[in-house]
VONU-514037 format. One line per field, with one value per residue (C-alpha): residue number from 0; residue in one letter; x, y, z. Coordinates in steps of 0.2 Angstrom, whole numbers, plus 5000, padded with zeros to 4 digits. Layout:
<nodes>
k = [NUM, ...]
r = [A, ...]
X = [X, ...]
Y = [Y, ...]
Z = [Z, ...]
</nodes>
This chain:
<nodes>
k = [0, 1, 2, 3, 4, 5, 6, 7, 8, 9, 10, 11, 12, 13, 14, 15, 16, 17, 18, 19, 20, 21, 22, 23, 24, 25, 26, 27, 28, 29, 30, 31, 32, 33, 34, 35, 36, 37, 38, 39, 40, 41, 42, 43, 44, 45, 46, 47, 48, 49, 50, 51, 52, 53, 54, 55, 56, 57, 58, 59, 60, 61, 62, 63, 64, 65, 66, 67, 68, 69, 70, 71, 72, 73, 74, 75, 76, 77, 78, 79, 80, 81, 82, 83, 84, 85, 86, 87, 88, 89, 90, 91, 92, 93, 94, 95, 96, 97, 98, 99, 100, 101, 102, 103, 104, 105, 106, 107, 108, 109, 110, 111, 112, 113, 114, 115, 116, 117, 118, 119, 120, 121, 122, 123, 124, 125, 126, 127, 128, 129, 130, 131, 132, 133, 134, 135, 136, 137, 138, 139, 140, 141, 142, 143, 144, 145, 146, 147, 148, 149, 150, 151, 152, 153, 154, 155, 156, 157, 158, 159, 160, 161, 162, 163, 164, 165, 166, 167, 168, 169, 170, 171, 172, 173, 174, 175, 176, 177, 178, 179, 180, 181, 182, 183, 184, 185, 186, 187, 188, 189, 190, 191, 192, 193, 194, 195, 196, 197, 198, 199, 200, 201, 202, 203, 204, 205, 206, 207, 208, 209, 210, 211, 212, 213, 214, 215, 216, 217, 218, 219, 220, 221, 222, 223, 224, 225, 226, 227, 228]
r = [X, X, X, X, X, X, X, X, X, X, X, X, X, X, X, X, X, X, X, X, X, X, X, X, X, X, X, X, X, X, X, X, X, X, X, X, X, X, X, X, X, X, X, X, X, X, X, X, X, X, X, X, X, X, X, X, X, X, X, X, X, X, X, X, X, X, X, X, X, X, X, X, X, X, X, X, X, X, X, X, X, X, X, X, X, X, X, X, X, X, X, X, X, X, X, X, X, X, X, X, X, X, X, X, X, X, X, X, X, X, X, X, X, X, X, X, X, X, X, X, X, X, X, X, X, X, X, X, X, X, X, X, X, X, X, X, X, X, X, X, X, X, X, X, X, X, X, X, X, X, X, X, X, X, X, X, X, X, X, X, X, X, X, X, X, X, X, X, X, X, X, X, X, X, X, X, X, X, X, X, X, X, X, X, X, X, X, X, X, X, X, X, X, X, X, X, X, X, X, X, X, X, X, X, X, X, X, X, X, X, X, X, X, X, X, X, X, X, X, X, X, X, X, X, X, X, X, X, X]
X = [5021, 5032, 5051, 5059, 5077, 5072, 5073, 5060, 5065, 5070, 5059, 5068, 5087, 5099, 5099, 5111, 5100, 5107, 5096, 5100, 5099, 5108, 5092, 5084, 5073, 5088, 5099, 5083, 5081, 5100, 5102, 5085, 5091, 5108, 5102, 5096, 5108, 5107, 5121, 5117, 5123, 5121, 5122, 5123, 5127, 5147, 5156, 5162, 5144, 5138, 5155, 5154, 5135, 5139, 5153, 5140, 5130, 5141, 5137, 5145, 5144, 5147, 5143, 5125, 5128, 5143, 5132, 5119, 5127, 5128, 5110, 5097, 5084, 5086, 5077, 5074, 5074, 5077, 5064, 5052, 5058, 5075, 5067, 5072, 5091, 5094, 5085, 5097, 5112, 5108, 5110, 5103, 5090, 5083, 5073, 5079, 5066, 5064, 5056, 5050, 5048, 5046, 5029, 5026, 5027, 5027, 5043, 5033, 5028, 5010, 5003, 5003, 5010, 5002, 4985, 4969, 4975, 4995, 5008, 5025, 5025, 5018, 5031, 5045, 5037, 5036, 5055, 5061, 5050, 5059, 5063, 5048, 5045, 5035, 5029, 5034, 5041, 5033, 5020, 5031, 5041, 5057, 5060, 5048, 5060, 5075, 5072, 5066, 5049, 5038, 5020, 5016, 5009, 5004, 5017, 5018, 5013, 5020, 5009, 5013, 5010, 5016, 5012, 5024, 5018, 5035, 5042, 5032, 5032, 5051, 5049, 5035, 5049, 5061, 5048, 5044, 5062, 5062, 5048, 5035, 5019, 5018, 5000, 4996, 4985, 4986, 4994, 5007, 4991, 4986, 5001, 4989, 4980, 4996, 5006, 4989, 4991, 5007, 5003, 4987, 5001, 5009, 4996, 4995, 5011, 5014, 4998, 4989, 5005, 5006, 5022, 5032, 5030, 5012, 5011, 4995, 4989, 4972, 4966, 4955, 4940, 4953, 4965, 4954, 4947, 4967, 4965, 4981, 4990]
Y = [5204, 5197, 5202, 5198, 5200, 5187, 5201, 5189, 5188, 5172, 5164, 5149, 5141, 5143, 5125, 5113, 5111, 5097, 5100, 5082, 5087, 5098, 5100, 5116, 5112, 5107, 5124, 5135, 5132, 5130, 5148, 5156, 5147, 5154, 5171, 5167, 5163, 5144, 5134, 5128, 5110, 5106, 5083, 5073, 5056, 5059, 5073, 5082, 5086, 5092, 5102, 5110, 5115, 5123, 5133, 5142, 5147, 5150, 5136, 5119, 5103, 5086, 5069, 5067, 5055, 5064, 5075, 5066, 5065, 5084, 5090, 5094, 5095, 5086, 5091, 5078, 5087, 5071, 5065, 5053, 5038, 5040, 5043, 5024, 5025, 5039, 5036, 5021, 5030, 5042, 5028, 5030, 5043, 5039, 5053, 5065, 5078, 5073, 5087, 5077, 5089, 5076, 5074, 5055, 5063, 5052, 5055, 5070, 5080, 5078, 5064, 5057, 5039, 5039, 5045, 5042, 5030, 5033, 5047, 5052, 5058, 5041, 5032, 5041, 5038, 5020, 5020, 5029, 5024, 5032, 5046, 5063, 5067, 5081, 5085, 5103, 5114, 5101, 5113, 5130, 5129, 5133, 5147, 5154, 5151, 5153, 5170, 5177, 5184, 5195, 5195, 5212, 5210, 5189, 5180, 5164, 5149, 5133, 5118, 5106, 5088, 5077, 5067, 5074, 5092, 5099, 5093, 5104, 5117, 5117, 5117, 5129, 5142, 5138, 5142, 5160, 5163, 5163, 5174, 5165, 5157, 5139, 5133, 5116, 5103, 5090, 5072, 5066, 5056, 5076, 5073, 5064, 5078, 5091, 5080, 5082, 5102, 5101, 5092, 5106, 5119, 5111, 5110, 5128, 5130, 5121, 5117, 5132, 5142, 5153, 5148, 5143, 5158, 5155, 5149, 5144, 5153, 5151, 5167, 5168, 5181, 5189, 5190, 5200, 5213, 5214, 5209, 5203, 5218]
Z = [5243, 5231, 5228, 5214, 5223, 5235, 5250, 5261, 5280, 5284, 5293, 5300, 5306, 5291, 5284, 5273, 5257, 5244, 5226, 5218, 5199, 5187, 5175, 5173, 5189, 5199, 5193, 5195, 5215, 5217, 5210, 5221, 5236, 5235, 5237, 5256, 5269, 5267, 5260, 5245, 5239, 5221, 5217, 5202, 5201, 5197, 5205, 5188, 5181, 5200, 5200, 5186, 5186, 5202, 5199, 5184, 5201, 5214, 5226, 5232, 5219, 5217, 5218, 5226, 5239, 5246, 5254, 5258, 5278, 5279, 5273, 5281, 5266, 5251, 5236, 5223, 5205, 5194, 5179, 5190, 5178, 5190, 5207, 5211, 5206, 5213, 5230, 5228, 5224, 5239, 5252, 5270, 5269, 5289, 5295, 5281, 5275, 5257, 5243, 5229, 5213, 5202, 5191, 5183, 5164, 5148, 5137, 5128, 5144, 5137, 5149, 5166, 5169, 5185, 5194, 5203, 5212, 5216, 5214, 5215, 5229, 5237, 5228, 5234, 5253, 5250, 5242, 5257, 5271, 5287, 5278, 5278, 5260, 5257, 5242, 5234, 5217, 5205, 5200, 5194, 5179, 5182, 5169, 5182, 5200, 5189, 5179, 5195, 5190, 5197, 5194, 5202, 5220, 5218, 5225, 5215, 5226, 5230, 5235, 5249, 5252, 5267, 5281, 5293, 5297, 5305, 5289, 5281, 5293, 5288, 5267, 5268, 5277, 5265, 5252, 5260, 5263, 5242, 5241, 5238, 5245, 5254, 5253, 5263, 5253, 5265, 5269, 5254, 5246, 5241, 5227, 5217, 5216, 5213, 5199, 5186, 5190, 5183, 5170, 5167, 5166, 5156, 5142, 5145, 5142, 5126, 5121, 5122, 5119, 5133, 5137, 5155, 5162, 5171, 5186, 5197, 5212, 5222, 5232, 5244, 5249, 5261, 5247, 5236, 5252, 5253, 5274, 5271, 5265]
</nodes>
């Protein structure tokens, strides 16, 4: 069940999470993560704006790539258009567990610069090849993970894509030590599929004026005996 105070057990090794980003997606996990007991690390490309975005939520900030060394997750919550330069920027990213949020949006959010064929997820594997990226948090609005809602008994889910499967195994405990559900689509070729289902919330959002508080969840036959409760 779903807590709104982020009261989940943890349910893995307290780890050194560096959230590169001080947009709303980058601030939203920074502030959820805080509340368990991993230390929370919050990047921008200069040490002032990562400082001071920090100090607003009560973690450690600075420049991105001074932390790079230290963490052991690093979630990438930059506009796609910027996924190169900051992988750049970053520096060696060997065997790092990678969290790509991004989403290959045009400048008005309404369309998808990439599909069928590739994602942004695949992109950031290639960019970073002997790092484990694993796709995660592209397809919750961060009003959502930021204002800490609750939606009654449905924990809102968070959908996982990677080749590595202890990588995985690692994000999806970080994502039940928030409160939520971590549901496994496959190998990182599955972000093909997740990147369009943020853009589908989108349009729900904006276009059909429901606003960034829905989020997607897929239940089960189990779910709705309730074997699980």
């Amino acid at each position: 069940m779903f807590s709104d105070h982020c009261e989940a057990a943890m349910s893995g090794p307290t780890l050194t999470l560096l959230i590169v980003g001080t947009g709303n997606v980058g601030r939203a996990l920074a502030k959820r993560f805080a509340k368990t007991s991993h230390q929370v690390l919050l990047g921008s490309r200069d040490d002032e704006t990562g400082r001071l975005a920090a100090e607003e939520l009560g973690v450690r900030g600075g420049a991105a790539n001074s932390f790079v060394a230290e963490a052991d997750v690093i979630f990438l919550a930059v506009p796609f258009v910027n996924l190169s330069e900051t992988l750049d920027r970053l520096g060696n990213l060997d065997d790092k567990i990678i969290v790509d949020c991004t989403n290959p949006l045009t400048a008005d959010y309404m369309q998808l610069t990439l599909g069928h064929s590739d994602s942004a997820g695949e992109t950031c594997q290639r960019l970073a090849p002997r790092s484990k990226v694993v796709k995660a948090f592209n397809a919750i609005f961060a009003d959502v993970v930021f204002a800490e809602l609750s939606f009654g008994s449905i924990a809102p889910q968070v959908f996982l894509a990677g080749d590595d499967t202890e990588s995985k195994n690692r994000v999806a405990a970080l994502v039940r030590d928030i409160g939520y559900d971590a549901v496994d689509t496959g190998g990182i070729e599955c972000a093909r599929y997740l990147e369009p289902l943020a853009e589908l919330i989108i349009q729900l959002a904006y276009t059909q004026g429901q606003g960034t508080v829905v989020t997607p969840v897929i239940l089960t036959a189990s779910d709705a005996r309730g074997d699980n409760h």
